[in-house]
Backbone bond lengths (Angstrom), bond angles and torsions (degrees), N, CA, C in turn:
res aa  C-N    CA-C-N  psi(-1)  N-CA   C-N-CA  omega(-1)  CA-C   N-CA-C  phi
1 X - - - 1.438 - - 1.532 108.96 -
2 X 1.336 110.43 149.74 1.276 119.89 -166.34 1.977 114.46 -89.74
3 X 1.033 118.15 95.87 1.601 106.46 -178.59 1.491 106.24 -55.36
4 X 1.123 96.78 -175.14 1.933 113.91 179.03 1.351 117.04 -70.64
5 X 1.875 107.75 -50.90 1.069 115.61 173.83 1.855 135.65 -56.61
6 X 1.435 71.00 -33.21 1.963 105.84 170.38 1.706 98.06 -41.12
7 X 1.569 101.54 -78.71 1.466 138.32 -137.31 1.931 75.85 -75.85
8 X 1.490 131.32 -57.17 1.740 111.95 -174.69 1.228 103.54 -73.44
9 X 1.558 138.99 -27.17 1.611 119.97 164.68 1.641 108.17 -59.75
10 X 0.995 115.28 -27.36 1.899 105.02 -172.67 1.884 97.70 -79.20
11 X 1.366 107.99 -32.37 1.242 99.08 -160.21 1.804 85.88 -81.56
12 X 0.949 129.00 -60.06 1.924 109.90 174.66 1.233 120.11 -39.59
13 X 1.611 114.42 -46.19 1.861 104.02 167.09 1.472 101.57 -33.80
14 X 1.372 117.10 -84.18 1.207 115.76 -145.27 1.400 108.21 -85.03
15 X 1.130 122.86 18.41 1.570 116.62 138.69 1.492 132.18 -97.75
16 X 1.182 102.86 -7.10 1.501 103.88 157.77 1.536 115.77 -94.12
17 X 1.318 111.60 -28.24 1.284 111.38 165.84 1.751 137.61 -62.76
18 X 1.606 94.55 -0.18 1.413 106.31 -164.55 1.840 77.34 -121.65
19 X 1.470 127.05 -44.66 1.415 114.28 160.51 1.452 121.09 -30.13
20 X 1.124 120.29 -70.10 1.601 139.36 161.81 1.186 124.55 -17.06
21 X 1.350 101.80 -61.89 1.249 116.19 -158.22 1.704 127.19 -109.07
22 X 1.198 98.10 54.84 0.821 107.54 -154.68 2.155 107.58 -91.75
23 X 1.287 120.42 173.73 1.559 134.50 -139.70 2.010 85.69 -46.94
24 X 1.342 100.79 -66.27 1.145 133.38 -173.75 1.995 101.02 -38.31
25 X 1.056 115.18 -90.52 1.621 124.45 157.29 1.459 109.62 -18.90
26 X 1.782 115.44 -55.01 1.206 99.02 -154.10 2.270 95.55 -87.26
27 X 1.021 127.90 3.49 1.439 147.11 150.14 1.430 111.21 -51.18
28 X 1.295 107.65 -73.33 1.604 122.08 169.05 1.255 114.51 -33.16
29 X 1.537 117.05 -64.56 1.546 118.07 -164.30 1.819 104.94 -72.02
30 X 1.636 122.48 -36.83 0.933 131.51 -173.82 1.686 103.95 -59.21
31 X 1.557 103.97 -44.58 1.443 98.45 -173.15 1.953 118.72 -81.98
32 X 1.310 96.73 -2.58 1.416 105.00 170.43 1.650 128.07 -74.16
33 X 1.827 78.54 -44.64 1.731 95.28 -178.82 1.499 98.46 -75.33
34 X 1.433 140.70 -18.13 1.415 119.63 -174.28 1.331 109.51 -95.29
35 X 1.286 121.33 -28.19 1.829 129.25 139.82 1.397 102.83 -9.64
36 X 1.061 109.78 -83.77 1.355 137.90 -117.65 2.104 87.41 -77.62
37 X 1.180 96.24 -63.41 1.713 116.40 159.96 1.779 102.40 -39.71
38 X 1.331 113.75 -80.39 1.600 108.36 -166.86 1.649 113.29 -31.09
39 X 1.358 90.55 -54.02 1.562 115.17 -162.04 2.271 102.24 -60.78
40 X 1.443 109.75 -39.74 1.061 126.69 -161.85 1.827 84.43 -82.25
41 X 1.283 150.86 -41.59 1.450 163.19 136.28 1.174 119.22 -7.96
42 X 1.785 108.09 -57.73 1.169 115.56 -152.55 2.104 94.91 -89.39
43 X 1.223 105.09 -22.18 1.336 123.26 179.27 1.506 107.69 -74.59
44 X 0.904 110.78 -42.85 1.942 110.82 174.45 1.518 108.29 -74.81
45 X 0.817 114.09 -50.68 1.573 114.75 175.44 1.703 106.42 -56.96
46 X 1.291 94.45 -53.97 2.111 81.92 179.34 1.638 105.90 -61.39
47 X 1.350 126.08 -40.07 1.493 122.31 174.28 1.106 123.36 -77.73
48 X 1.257 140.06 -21.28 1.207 131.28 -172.73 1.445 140.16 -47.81
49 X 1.663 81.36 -46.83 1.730 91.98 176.18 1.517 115.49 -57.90
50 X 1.268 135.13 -38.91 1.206 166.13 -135.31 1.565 108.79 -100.62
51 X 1.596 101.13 -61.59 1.690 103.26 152.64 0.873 124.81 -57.11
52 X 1.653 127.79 -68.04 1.515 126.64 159.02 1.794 111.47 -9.10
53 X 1.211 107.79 -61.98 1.661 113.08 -154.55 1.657 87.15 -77.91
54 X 1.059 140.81 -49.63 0.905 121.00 177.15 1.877 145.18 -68.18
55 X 1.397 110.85 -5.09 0.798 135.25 179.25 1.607 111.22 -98.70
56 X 1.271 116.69 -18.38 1.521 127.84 -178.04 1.702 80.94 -89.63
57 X 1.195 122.80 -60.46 1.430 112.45 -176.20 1.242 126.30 -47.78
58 X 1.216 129.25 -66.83 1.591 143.30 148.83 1.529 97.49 -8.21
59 X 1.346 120.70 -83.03 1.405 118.98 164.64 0.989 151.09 21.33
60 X 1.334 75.15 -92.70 1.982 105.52 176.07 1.322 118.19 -89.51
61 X 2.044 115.70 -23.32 1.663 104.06 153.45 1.612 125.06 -51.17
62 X 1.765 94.85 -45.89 1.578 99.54 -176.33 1.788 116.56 -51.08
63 X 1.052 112.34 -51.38 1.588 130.60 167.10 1.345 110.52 -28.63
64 X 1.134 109.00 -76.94 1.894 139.45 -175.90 1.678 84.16 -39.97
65 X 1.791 115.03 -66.91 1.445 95.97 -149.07 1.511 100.95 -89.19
66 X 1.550 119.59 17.72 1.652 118.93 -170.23 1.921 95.44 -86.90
67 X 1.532 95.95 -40.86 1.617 96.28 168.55 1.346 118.21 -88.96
68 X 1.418 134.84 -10.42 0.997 122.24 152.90 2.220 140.36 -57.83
69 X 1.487 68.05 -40.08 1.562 77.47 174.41 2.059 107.58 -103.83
70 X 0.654 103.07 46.72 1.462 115.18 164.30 1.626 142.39 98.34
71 X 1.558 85.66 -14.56 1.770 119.22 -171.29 1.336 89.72 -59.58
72 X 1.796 99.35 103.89 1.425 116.99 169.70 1.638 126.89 -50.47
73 X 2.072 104.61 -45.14 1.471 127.43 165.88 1.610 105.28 -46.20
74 X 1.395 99.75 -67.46 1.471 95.45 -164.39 1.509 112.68 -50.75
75 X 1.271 112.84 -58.96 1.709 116.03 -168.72 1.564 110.23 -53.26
76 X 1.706 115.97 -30.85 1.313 117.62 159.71 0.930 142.93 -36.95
77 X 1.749 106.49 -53.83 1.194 100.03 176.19 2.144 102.86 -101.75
78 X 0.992 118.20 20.01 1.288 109.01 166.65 2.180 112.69 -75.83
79 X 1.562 83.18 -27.61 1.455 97.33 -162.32 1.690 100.19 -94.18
80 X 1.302 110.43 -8.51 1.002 95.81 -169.11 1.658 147.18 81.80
81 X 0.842 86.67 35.45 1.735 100.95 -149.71 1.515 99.79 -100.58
82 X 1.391 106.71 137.39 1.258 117.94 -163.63 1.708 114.39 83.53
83 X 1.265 106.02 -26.93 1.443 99.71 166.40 1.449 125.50 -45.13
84 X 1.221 120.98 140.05 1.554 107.54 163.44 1.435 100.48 -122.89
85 X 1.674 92.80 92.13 1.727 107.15 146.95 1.341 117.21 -125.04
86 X 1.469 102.70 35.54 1.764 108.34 153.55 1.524 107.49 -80.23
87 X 1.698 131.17 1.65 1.346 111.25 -162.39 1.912 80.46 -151.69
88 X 1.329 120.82 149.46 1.609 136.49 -141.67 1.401 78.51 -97.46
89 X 1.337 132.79 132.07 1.547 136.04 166.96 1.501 118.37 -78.63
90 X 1.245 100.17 -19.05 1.778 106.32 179.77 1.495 123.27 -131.04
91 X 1.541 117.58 -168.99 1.168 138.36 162.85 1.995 96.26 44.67
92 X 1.259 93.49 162.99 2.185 102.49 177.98 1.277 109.41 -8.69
93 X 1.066 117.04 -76.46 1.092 138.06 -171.24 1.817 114.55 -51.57
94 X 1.533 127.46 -7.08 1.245 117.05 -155.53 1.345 105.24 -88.45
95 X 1.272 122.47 146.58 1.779 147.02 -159.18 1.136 123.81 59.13
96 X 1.685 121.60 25.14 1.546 130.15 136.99 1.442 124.83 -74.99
97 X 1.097 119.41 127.00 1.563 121.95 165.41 1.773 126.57 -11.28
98 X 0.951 97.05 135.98 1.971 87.96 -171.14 2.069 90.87 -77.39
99 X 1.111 106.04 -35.16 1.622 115.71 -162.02 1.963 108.64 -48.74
100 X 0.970 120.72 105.20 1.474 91.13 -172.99 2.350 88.02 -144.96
101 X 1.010 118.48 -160.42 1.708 128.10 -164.88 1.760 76.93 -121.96
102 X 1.793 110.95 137.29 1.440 119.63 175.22 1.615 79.65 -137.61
103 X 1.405 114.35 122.95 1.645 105.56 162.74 1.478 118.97 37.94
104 X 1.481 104.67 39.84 1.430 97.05 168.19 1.627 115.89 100.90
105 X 1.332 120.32 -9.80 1.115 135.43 -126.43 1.520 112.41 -138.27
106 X 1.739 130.99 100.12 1.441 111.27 -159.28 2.217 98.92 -71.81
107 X 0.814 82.56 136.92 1.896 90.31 174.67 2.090 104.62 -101.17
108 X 0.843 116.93 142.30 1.026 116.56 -173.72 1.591 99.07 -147.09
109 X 2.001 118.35 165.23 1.409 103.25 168.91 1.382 101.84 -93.72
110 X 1.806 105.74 162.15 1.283 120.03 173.92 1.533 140.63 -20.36
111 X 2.053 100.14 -31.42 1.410 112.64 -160.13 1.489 92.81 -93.22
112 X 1.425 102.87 -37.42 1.669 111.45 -178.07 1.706 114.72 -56.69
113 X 1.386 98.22 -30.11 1.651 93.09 -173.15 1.652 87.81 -73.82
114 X 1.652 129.96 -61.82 1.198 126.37 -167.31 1.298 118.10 -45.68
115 X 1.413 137.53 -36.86 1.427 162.55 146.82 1.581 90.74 -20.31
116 X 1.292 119.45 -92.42 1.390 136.26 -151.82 1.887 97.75 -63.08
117 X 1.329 120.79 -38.59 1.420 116.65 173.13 1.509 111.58 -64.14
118 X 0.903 123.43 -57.81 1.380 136.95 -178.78 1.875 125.20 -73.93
119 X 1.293 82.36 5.31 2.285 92.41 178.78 1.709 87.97 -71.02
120 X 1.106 119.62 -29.07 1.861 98.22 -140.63 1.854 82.69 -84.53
121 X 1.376 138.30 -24.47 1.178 150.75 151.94 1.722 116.27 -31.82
122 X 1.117 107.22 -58.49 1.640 116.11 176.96 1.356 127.79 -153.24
123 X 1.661 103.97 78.61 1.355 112.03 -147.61 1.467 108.53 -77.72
124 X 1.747 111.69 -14.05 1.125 125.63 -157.64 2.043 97.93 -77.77
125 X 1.610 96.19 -39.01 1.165 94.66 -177.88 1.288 124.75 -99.97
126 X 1.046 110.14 -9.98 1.428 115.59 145.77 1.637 162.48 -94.76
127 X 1.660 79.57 -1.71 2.003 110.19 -177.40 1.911 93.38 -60.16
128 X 1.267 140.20 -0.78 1.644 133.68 -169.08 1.546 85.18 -109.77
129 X 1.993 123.53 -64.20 0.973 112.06 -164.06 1.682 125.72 -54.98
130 X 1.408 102.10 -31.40 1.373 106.72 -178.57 1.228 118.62 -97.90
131 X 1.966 116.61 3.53 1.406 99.63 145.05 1.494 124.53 -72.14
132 X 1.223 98.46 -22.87 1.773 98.19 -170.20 1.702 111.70 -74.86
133 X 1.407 110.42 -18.11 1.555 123.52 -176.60 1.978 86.65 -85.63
134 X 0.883 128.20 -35.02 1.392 105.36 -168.48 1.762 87.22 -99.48
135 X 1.319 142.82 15.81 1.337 119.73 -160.69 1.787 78.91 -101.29
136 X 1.577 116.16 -36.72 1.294 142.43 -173.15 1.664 111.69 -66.30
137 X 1.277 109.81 -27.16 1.347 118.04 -172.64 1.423 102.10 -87.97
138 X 1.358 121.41 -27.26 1.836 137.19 171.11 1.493 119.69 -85.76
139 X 1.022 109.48 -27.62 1.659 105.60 155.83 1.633 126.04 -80.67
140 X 1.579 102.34 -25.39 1.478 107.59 178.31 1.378 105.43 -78.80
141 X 1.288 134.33 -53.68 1.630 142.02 165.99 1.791 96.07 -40.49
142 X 0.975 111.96 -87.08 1.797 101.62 170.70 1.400 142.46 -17.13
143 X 1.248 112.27 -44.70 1.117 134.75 163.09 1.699 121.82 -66.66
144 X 1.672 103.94 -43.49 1.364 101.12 -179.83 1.905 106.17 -90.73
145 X 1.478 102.23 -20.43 1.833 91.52 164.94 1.742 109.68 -68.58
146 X 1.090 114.02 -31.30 1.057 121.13 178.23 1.775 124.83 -48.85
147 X 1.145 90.56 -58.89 1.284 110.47 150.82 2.006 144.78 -33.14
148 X 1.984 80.98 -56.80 1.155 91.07 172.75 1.189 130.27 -86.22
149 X 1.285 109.75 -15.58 1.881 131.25 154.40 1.714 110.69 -35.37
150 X 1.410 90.50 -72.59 1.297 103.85 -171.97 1.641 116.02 -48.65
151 X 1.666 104.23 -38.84 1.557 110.09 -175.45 1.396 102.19 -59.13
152 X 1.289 109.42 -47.98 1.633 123.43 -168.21 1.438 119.27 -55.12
153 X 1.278 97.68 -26.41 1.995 121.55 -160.80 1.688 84.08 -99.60
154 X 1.079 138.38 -32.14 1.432 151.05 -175.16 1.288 101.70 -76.06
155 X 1.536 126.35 -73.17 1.562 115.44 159.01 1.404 145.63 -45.01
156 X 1.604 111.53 -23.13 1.173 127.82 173.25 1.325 118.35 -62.13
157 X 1.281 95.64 -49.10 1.732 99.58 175.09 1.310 134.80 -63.41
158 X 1.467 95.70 -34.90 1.604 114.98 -171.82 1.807 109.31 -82.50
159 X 1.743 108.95 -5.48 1.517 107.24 160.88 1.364 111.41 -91.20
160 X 1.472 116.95 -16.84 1.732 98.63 -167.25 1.282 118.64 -96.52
């Protein structure tokens, strides 16, 4: 609640404040503060990119050396671990093995190749993930000999 004394100090504020502030002044301050903004605008925009890039850098050193020097979390989730992209999340094909023969050629997913480059780095924490990427890479090969048996056993018949 407002006392008396309150309510004639508010009413002198704002009569000196309307003294003050008058058309001219209140122009002035408006054109200072949008200064002040443009100028503070025109400065982020010339830096930004620059901060940006540097802060992604900062970053991603800290990261690099959080799994380098032992940070179990970090290297986790660099590696991916616990992920399951040993098995296709979508479309026909989804919850078969990514691991399969392309022209000769083992195909593997992305995390698995990074997995398998990076074991000899942290074998301790990764000797489970990259059994399960090669346990995944032996059911998918299985599956597609499996397969090709059957095609074969399918053609066989249909010559004799």
């Amino acid at each position: 609640m407002i006392s008396y004394e309150d309510k004639e100090n508010e009413a002198l504020n704002e009569e000196k404040a309307a003294e003050f502030l008058s058309q001219g002044r209140k122009k002035e301050i408006t054109s200072a503060i949008e200064s002040i903004i443009e100028d503070e605008f025109y400065r982020l925009e010339e830096y930004a990119a620059d901060h940006l890039q540097d802060i992604s850098r900062n970053r991603a050193e800290g990261f690099i050396n959080a799994v380098l020097n032992g940070d179990n979390d970090a290297a986790s989730e660099l590696f991916g671990a616990g992920n399951s992209s040993r098995y296709r999340q979508s479309g026909w094909d989804a919850g078969k093995p990514w691991a399969s023969i392309i022209h000769g050629l083992l195909f593997q997913s992305s995390q698995m190749e990074l997995r398998e480059k990076l074991v000899a780095a942290h074998p301790d924490l990764l000797r489970n993930e990259r059994i399960d990427d090669l346990e995944s890479i032996v059911e998918g090969l299985t599956r597609q000999i499996r397969k090709l048996e059957k095609d074969l056993e399918t053609c066989r018949e249909s010559y004799r």
